[in-house]
Structures are given as structure tokens and as C-alpha cells.
C-alpha positions in Angstrom: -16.7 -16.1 -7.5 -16.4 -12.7 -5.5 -14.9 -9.9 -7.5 -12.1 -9.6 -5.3 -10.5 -12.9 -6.8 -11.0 -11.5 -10.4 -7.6 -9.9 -11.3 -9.5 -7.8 -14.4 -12.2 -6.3 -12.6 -10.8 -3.5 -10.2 -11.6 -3.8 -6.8 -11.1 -1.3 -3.8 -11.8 -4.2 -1.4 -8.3 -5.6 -3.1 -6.2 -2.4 -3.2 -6.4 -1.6 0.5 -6.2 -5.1 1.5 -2.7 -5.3 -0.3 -2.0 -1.7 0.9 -2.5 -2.5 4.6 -1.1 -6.3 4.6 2.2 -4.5 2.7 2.5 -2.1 6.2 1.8 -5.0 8.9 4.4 -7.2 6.9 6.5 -4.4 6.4 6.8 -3.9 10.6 8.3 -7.0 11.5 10.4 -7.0 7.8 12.4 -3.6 9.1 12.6 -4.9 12.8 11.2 -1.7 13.7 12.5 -0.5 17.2 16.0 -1.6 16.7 16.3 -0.3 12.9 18.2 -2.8 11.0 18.7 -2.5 7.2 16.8 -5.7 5.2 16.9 -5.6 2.0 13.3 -8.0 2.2 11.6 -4.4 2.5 11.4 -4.1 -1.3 8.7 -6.7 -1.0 6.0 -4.4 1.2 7.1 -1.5 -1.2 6.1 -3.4 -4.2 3.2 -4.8 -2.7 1.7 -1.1 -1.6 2.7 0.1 -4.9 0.7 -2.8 -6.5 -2.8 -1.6 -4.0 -2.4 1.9 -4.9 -2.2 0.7 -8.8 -5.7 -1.2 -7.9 -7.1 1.4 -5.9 -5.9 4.1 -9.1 -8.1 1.4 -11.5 -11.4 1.9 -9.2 -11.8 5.8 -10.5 -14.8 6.5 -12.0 -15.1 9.8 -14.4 -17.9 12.2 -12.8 -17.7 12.6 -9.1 -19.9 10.8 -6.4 -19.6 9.8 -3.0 -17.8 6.7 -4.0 -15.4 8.3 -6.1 -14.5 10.2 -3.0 -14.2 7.5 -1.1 -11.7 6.0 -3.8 -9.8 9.5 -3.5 -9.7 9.1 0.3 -7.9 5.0 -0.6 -5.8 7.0 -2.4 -4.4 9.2 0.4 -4.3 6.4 2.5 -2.6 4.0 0.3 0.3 7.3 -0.3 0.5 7.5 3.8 1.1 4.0 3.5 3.9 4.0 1.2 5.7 6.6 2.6 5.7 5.0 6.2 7.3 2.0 4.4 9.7 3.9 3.0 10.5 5.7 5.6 10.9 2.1 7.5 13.1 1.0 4.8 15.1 4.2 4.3 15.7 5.1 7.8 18.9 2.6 8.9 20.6 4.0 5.8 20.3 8.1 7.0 21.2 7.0 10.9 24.6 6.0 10.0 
């Protein structure tokens, strides 16, 4: 069985994957151009939270290329969040 599937091995394969399903679900969630408030979006918040939690497990003590890799994840995985916040958040400042 792939590693992917195995919930105590960390995987960065997993972590983005729940990072970048979180934002595509998280689109249609907010129905983005006409910014309505749903309170459904605390479901792609806890999901990227939960790939940037996997992608935190995949650090490795002394630096290599794939530790920077997993540092890069990281930044993407924060991006992430705060454009679903943002999404989430936004209806409430407009009014």
C-alpha cells in the first residue's frame, strides 16, 4: 500500500494534496464573485490546516534539498490558508 494511504507515516504527497483540494473546494464553498457569507468555509479551513499539520510532520533535522523543498510546502500551504480566509472573511468586512 502507497505511503500516502498510511495516516502514521508523513507524507508531503498528502499535505499539499489536502492543501490544494481545501482551496478548489473552498472557491465554489464562498461563491466567490458574488461574496456571500457560508458558514461551510470552516470545512476548507480545517482541511488546509490539517495539510500544513502533514506537510509540518515531513521536516527533517539537517538541511537538504528536500528539506527545502518541504519549507517551500510550507509557504505554499500558509498562501493557501490565508486566501481561504480571506474568502471566508471577506462578506463579513464589506458590510
Amino acid at each position: 500500500m502507497p505511503s500516502i494511504f498510511k495516516l502514521r507515516v508523513p507524507s508531503l504527497l498528502r499535505g499539499n494534496l489536502l492543501a490544494l483540494v481545501s482551496l478548489a473546494i473552498s472557491f465554489p464553498l464562498a461563491k466567490f464573485p458574488y461574496d456571500h457569507a457560508s458558514p461551510a468555509m470552516i470545512l476548507p479551513i480545517l482541511g488546509a490546516t490539517a495539510g500544513m499539520v502533514e506537510t509540518f510532520r515531513c521536516i527533517r533535522v539537517r538541511w537538504s534539498w528536500y528539506h527545502g523543498a518541504v519549507l517551500l510546502s510550507l509557504y505554499m500551504d500558509v498562501l493557501i490558508l490565508t486566501m481561504i480566509l480571506f474568502l471566508a472573511l471577506y462578506p463579513f468586512i464589506t458590510r
